[in-house]
N, C-alpha and C positions, 0 to 999 in steps of 0.2 A: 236542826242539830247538825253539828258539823263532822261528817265521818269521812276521812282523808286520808292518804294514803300514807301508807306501813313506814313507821320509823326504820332506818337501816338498824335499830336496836332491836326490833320484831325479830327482825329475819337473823339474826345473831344465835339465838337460842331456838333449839327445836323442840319439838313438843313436849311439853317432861308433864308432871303430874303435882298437882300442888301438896303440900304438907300439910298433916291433920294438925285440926287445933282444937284443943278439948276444950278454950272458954267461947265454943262458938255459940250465939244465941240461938233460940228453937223460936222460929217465929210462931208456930202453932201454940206456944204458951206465950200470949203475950204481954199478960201483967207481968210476967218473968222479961220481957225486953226492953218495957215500959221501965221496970225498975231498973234494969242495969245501964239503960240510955241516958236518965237524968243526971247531968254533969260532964257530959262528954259535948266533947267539940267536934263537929263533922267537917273535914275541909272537901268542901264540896268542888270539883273540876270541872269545870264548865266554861261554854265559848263566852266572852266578855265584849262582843261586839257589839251589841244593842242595847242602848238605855233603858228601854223599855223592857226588857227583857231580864236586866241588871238589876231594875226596881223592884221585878217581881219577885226575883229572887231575895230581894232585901228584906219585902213584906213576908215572905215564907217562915225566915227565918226569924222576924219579929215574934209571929206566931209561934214558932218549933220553942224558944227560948219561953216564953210566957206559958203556953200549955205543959210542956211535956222537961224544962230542962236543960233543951237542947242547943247546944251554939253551933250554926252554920256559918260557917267560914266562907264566901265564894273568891275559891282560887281561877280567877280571872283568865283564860286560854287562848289564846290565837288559833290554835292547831291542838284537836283532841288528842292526835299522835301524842304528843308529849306528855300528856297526864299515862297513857297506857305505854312511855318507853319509862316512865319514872318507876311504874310496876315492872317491868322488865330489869331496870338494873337492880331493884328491891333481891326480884328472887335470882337474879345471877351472885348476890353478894352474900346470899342466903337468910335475908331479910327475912325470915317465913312467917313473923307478926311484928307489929308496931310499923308498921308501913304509914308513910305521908300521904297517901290516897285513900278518901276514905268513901268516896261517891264520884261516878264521872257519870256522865252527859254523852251516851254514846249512842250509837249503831252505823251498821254496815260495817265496810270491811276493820276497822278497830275492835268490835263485839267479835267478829271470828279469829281477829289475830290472838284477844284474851282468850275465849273458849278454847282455839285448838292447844293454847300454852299453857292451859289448867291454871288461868290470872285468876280467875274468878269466886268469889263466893258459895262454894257449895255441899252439899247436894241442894236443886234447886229449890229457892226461897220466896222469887214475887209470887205464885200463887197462893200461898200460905199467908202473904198480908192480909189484913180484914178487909181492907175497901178492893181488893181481888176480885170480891165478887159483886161488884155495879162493873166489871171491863164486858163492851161488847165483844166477848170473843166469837157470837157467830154470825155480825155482821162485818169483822171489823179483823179477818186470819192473818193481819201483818203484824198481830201483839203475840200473835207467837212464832210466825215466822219472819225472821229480823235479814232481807236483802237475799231469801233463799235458807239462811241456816237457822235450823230448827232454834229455838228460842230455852225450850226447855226449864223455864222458870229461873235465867241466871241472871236474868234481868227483868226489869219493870215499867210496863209501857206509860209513856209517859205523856204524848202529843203525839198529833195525827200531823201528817204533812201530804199536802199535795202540789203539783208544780200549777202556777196561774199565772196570766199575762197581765199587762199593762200598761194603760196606752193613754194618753189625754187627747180629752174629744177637743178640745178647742182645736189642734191641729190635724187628727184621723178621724172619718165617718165610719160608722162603725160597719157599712158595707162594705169599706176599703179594707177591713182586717184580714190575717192570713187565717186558712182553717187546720193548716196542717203544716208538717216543717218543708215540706216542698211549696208551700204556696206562701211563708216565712221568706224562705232561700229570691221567691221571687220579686219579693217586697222589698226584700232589702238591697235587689237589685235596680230596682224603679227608684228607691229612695238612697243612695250611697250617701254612708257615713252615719247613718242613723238608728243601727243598730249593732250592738255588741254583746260581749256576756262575760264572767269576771276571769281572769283568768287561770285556770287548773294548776295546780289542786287543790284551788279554792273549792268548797262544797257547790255553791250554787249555780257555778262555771262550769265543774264536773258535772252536777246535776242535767244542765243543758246538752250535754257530749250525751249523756245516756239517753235524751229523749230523741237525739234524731239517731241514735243507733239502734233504737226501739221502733224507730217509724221505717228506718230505712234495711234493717237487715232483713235478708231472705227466709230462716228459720228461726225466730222467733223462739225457738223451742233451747239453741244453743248456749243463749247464755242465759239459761240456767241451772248450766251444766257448768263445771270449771274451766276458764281458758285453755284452751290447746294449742300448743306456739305452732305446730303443724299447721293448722287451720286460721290461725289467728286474721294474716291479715289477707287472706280470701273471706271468710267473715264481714274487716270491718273495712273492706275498699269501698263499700260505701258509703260508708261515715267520712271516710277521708277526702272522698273526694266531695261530695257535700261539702266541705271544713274547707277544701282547697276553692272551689266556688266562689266560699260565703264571706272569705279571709278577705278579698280586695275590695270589696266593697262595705266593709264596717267601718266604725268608728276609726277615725287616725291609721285609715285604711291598712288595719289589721296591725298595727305596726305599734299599738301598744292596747293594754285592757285593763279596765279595770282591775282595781285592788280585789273588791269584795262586791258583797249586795251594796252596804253601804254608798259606797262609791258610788256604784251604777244607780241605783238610786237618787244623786246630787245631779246625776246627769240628766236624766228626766225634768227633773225642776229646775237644772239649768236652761233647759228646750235644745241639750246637745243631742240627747235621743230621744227615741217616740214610742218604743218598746222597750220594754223592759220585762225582768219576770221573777220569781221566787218563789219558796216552797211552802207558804203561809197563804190561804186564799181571804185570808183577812187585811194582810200587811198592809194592801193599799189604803183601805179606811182607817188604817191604824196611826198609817204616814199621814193623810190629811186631818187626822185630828190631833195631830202633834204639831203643823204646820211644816213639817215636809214634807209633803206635795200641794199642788193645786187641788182645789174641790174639783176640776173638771177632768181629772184623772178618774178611769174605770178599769174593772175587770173585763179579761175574756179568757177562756179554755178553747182549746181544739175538740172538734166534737168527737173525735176519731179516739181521744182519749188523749193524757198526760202519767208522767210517773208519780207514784203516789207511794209512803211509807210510813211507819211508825219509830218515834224516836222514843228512846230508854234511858232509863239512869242502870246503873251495877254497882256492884260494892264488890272489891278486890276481895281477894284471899287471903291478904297479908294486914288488911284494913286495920288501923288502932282504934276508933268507933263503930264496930261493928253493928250493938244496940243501935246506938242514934243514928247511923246512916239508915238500919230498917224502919225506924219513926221517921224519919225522915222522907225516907221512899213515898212510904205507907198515905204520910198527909200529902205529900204531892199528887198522891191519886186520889185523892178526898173528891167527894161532890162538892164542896166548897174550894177547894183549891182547882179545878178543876173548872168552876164555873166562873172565876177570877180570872182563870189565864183565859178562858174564849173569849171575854169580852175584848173586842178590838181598841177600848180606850185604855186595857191594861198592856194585853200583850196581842191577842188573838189569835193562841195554837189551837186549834180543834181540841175537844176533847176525845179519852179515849175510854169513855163508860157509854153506857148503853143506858138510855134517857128511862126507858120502860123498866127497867130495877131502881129506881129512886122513888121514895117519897114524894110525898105530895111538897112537902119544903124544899126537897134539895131539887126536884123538876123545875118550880117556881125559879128558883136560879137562873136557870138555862132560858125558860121562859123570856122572862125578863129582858137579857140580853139582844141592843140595840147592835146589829153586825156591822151597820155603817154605809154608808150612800153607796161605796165602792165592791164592796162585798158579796160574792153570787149565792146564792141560794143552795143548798147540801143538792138538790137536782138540778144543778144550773153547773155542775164543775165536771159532768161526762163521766166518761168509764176511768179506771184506771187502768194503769201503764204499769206491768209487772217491774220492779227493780232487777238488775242480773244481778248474777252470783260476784262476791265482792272482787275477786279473781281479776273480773274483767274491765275495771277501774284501775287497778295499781296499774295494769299491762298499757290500755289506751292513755291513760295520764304519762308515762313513760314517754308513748312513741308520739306527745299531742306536742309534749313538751323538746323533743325532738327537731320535729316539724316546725310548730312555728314557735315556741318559746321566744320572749324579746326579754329574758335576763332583768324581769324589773316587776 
């Protein structure tokens, strides 16, 4: 899920408090939501960058329409920004119901730019879904805490995300692999031009900024605190300089990056790079059974650990589908919905229920589920990597794009 930094429509408006609205539904009754959802149309916000990803949403809403009613819309995004600055200019014009947004694809710092501007949907409503209760919330604390901010039911967790590598053996032994981002930083100096990452504030670009600022900073404890411009860049001169390092000896020696995963992705299959990485530890079996990758493409993690998060859908405050964004929600956390999207030949996000509260049918699901030649194993993927507070994304994406920005 793609969570990117603050529209200058965020920071427009200061914190205000959303407007009650007495036809809000009560998920606790939910033949009461069930009935008021059938006939509505959800236009659902979400990043539109993967096929794979496109389809499953296609198939959701085959279901949501034939079950329950419900027409899903997927409004196709580039950038989540712009589904939460469309909520923004909603309640600057005093839009306070009948809003064009009726479900967005969020977290990190966009879920805190809604929560602190009272965007949101509330008082909180995901735990009050029925399929609520299959979430591991107690092996599994990033479905209620969303990049450091308390989660408080204003969202619904929706996939598990961890960062993984990948590399094709035909060209790398898998003793030559880096184990950590300074043993990366080294490789890719033995190898120039062979490694890149998309450029910020692309999600999976940023993503990479966070992991070697995780590996490399001194108190680990700060950023998950708010940025301090005082502190800032005593803080992150290590990252910078790492960045400054790592910048001449990448792909078209730093001097352009990729678009997106996608891209970087085509690059590997073109044999332009030899690493690559993303926030799906499925994606690579997912790309070789699509035939975008080679079969000799594998995973690896750092054993030191990687950043790791859970991604959310929300429903605004202003939402004209209220009901059927909550059925909505609700089936996408299904033990059926849920055991569709891990399979790698659909889409392969992790799931975010907890296997030991299912049935004996809906475990068999999960069972089932072939991960793929490429795919590590739930104890093959290490510790995780705390996410900072969202804070400290907007501020480095600023000074990355500063630094070495190439305007393209």
């Amino acid at each position: 899920m793609r969570a990117l930094l603050f529209s200058t429509a965020l920071l427009a408006i200061g914190a205000v408090s959303a407007s009650a609205d007495t036809t809000q539904p009560d998920p606790s009754n939910w033949d009461s939501v069930l009935e008021d959802a059938r006939g509505e149309t959800v236009y659902f916000n979400a990043w539109g960058g993967s096929q794979n990803i496109n389809a499953y949403i296609e198939w959701a809403g085959a279901e949501l329409k034939e079950r329950y009613g419900v027409t899903l819309r997927h409004v196709k995004l580039e950038d989540t920004a712009s589904a939460v600055a469309t909520v923004v200019a909603e309640k600057a014009a005093g839009r306070d119901a009948g809003g064009t947004v009726d479900l967005i694809w969020i977290n990190g710092e966009n879920f805190a730019a809604m929560k602190r501007q009272g965007l949101i949907l509330s008082p909180g409503w995901a735990e009050k879904l029925p399929n609520w209760a299959f979430v591991d919330v107690e092996n599994k604390p990033t479905v209620r805490s969303d990049f450091t901010v308390p989660v408080e039911g204003l969202e619904s967790p929706w996939g598990m995300a961890k960062l993984v590598f990948f590399y094709d053996t035909a060209r790398i032994h898998v003793e030559d692999l880096p184990q950590d981002a300074d043993g990366l930083l080294k490789w890719a100096q033995e190898n120039p031009g062979r490694f890149s990452y998309p450029q910020p504030p692309d999600f999976v670009g940023s993503s990479f900024l966070k992991q070697v600022l995780a590996e490399t900073v001194e108190d680990p404890a700060l950023l998950q605190q708010p940025v301090d411009e005082d502190t800032f860049d005593q803080v992150t001169k290590p990252l910078f300089d790492y960045l400054d390092a790592l910048n001449p000896v990448m792909w078209r020696s730093g001097r352009a990056y990729p678009q997106n995963y996608p891209a970087m992705k085509q690059l590997l299959a073109d044999s332009e790079l030899d690493i690559i990485f993303a926030f799906n530890p499925a994606e690579a079996s997912n790309a070789i059974a699509n035939g975008e990758l080679p079969d000799t493409v594998r995973s690896f993690t750092f054993p030191g650990g990687t950043l790791a998060n859970t991604h959310f859908l929300t429903i605004p405050y202003n939402a004209s589908a209220k009901a059927g964004a909550l059925v909505a929600a609700n089936f996408l956390m299904s033990p059926e919905a849920q055991a569709r999207k891990q399979d790698p030949a659909i889409w392969g996000d992790p799931t975010v229920l907890a296997l030991d509260k299912l049935d004996v049918e809906d475990r068999a699901r999960f069972d089932a589920i072939d991960l793929g030649v490429a795919t590590l194993r739930p104890d093959e993927l290490g510790p995780a990597l705390d996410e900072p507070h969202p804070s400290w994304m907007e501020r480095i994406e600023t000074e990355w794009k500063r630094r070495y920005g190439v305007g393209n």
